[in-house]
Legacy VTK file of the C-alpha trace (Angstrom):
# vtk DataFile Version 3.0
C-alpha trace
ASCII
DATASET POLYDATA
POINTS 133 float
-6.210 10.763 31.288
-8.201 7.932 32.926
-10.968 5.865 32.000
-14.789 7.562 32.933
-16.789 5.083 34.389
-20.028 3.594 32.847
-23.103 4.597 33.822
-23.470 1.365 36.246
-20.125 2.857 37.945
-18.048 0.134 36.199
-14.895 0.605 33.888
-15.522 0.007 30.359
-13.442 -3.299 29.176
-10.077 -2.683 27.509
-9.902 -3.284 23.606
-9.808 -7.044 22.663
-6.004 -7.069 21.628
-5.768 -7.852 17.286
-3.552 -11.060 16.767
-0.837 -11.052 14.043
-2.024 -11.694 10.437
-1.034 -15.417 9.502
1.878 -16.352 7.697
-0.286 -16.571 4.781
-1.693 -13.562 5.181
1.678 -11.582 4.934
3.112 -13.925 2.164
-0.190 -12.085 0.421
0.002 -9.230 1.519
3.851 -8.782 0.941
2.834 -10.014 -2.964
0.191 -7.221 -3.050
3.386 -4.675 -2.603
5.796 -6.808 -5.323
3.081 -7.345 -7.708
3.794 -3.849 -8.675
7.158 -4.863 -10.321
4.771 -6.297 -12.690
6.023 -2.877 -14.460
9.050 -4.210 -15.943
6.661 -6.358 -18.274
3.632 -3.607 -19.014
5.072 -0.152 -18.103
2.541 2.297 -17.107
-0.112 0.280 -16.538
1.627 -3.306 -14.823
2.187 -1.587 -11.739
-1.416 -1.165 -11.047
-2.673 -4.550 -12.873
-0.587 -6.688 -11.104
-1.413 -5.057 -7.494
-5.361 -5.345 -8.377
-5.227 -8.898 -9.324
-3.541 -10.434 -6.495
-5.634 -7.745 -4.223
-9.057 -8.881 -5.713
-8.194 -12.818 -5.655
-6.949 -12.516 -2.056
-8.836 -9.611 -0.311
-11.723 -11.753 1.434
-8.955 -14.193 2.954
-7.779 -11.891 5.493
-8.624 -8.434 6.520
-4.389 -7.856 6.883
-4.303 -8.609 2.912
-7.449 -6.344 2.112
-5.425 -2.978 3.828
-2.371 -3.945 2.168
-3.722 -4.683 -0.971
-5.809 -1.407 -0.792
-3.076 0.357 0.403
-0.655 -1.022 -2.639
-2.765 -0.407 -5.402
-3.542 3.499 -3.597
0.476 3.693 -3.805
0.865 2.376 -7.631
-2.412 4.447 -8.967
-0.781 7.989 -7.261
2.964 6.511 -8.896
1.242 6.433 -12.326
-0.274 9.781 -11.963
2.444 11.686 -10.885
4.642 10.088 -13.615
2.069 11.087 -16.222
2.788 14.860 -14.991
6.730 13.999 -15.163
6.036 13.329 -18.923
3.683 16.222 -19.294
7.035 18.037 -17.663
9.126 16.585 -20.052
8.275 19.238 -22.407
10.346 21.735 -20.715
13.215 20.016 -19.604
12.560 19.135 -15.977
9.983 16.334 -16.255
13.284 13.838 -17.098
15.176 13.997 -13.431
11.491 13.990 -11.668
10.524 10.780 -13.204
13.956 9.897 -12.678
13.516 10.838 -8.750
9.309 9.632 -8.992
10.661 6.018 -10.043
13.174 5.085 -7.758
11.222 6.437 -4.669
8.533 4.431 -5.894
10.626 1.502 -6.368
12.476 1.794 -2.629
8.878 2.708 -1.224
7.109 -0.677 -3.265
10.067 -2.932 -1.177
10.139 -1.348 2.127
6.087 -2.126 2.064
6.975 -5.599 0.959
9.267 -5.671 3.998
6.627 -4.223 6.653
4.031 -6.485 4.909
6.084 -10.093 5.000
7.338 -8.884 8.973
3.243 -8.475 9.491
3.181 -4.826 10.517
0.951 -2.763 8.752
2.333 -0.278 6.062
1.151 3.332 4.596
2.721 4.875 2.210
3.708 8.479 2.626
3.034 11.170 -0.555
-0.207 8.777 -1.600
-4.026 9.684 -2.576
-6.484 7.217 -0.857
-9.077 6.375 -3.387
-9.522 3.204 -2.574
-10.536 2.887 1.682
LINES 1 134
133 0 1 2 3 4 5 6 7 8 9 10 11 12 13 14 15 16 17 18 19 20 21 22 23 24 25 26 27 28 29 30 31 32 33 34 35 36 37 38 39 40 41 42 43 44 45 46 47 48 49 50 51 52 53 54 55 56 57 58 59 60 61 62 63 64 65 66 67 68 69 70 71 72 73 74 75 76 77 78 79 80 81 82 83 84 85 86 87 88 89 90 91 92 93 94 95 96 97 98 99 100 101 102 103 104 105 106 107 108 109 110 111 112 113 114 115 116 117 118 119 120 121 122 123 124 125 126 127 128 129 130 131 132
């Protein structure tokens, strides 16, 4: 499908291409993603802290940390919540192997952002409620 001409009879200009986020930028944006292993030292609710803080000290740097960030904490807050149910499920037996499952897909999802972040590609994590855009 081509381009319609402007009302002049002229072709509107290409997109301005977006350059690569800064090696800063990813190193912050890649600690947005590991911040979550803040876990190990406040289950339940370090995997969300430690996103948020390094997402609100760093999000006005670089608009590359503010999706990540944003899309980190998204990723930790829906983690939490469908853990919560996994305990709830506990109750009658099959909560155990779903948190089981929940966890390390959380874990291998929390890296593989870390990866996309660091390499400067953007990330979004698959099975995750938005409330933060």
């Amino acid at each position: 499908m081509s381009e319609q001409p402007q009302s002049d009879g002229t072709l509107p200009e290409p997109p301005l291409p977006v350059p690569p986020p800064s090696a800063e930028a990813r190193k912050w944006a890649m600690l947005c993603h590991y911040a979550a292993f803040a876990w190990f030292l406040a289950p339940m609710v370090g995997n969300v802290i430690g996103p948020l803080v390094v997402w609100q000290l760093k999000r006005e740097a670089d608009p590359y940390i503010d999706a990540q960030g944003r899309e980190a904490l998204n990723f930790q807050i829906t983690l939490s919540l469908a853990l919560m149910v996994c305990g709830v499920l506990a109750w009658i037996l099959i909560g155990f192997p779903l948190m089981v499952l929940v966890s390390v897909v959380g874990l291998v999802l929390t890296v593989i952002g870390g990866i996309k972040a660091n390499e400067g590609k953007p990330w979004r994590y698959p099975f995750c409620i938005r409330l933060l855009s």
